[in-house]
C-alpha positions in Angstrom: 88.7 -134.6 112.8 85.4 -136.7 112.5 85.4 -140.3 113.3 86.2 -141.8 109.9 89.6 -139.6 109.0 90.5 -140.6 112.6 90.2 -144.5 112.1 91.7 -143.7 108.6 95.0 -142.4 110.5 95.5 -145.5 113.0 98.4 -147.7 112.0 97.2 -151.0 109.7 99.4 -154.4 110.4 99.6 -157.2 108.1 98.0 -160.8 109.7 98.8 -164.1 108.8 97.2 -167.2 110.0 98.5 -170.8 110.0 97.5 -174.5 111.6 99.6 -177.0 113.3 98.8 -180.7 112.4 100.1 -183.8 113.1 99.7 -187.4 111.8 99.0 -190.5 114.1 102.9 -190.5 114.0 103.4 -187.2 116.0 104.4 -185.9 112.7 104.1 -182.0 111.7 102.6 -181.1 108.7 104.5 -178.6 106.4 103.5 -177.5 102.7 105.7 -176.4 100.0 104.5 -173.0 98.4 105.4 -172.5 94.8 106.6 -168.7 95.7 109.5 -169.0 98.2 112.0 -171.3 99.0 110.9 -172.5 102.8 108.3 -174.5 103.7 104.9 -173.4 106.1 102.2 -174.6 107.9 99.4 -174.1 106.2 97.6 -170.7 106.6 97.9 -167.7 104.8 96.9 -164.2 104.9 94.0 -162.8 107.2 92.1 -160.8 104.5 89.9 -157.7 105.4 87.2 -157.9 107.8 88.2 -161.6 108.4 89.0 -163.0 112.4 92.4 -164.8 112.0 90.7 -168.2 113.2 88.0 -167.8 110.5 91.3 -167.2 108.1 93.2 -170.3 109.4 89.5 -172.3 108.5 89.6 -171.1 105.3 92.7 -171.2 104.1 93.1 -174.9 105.3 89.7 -175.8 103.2 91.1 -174.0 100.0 95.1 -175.3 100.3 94.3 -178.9 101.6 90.8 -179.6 100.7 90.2 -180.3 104.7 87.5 -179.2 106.8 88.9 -179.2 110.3 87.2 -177.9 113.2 90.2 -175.5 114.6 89.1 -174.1 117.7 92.3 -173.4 119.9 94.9 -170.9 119.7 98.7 -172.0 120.1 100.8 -169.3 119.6 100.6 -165.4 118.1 104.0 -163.9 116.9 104.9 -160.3 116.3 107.1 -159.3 113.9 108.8 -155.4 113.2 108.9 -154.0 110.1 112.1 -155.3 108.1 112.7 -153.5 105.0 109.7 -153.3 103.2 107.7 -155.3 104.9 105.1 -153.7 107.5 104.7 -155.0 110.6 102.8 -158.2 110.8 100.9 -160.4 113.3 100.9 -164.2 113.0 98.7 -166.4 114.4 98.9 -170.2 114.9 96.0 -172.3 115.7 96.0 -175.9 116.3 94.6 -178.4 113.6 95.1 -181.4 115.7 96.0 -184.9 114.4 94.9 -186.1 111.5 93.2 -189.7 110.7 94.3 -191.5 107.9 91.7 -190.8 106.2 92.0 -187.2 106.5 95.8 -187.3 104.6 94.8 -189.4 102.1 91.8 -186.9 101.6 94.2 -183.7 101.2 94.0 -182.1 98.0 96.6 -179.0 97.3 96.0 -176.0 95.8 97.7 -175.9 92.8 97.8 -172.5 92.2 100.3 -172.1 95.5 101.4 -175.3 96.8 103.3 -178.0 95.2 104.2 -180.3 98.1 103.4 -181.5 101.6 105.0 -183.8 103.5 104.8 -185.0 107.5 108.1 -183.7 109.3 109.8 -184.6 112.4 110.4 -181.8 114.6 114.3 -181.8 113.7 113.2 -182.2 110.3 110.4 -179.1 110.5 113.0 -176.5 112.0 115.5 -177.1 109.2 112.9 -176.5 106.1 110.8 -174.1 107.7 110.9 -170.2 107.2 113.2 -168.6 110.1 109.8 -167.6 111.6 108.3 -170.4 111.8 111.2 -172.4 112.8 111.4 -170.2 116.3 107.4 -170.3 116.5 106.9 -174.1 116.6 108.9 -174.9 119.7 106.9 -171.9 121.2 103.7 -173.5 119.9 104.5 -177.2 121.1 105.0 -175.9 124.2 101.2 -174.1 124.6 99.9 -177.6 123.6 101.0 -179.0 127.3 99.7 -176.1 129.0 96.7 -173.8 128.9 96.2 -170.2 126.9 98.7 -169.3 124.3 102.1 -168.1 123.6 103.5 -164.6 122.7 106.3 -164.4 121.3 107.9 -161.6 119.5 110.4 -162.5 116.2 
């Protein structure tokens, strides 16, 4: 088998990328997608030949209109296959707090989201996907200490 078909044959997971954010009120950000019923952090999908943390930076610029410096890494979370979904990776990055200035600045992206809002944490859990709801005490948690979380979902 040459190289290629041998790479072609590996197992392929799906990646997803998301950043938390907060507001000078301690707040977490959530969006409102236009295709589910939950709310997210905003991210999305890593797309081919993309780093996650490249994917968290661009996502944010095309659902919020922001550009954020996000440097660190909070949290990743595994997830099985369920049904028809494959396997997937998620990775959550800090955004870090946004100014004022910053919110009022945040334009969505029609085409996918038709809300945000600034959540507290009890408020977060109970209109965030399952996932995400498990993830962000996880992801609070890397915030007070260094490196990042596994967790598996």
């Amino acid at each position: 088998m040459d190289e290629k078909t041998f790479y072609e044959t590996l197992p392929k997971k799906r990646m997803g990328t998301a950043a938390l954010f907060f507001d000078e009120g301690e707040r977490i950000l959530i969006v409102k997608p236009n295709y589910r019923p939950d709310w997210l952090f905003p991210g999305g999908i890593v797309d081919p030949d993309e780093s996650p943390l490249s994917a968290c930076k661009r996502e944010v610029l095309e659902e919020l209109s922001l550009r954020i410096p996000i440097t660190r890494l909070l949290c990743v979370d595994y997830k099985g296959q369920d049904g028809l979904k494959t396997e997937s990776l998620q990775f959550i990055f800090y955004g870090g707090v946004l100014s004022e200035e910053e919110v009022t600045s945040i334009r969505l992206q029609e085409a996918e989201l038709i809300e945000y809002r600034f959540a507290t944490y009890d408020e977060a859990c109970e209109l965030l996907s399952t996932r995400l709801a498990a993830a962000l005490p996880l992801a609070l948690k890397a915030l007070t200490q260094q490196g990042a979380i596994y967790h598996e979902f």
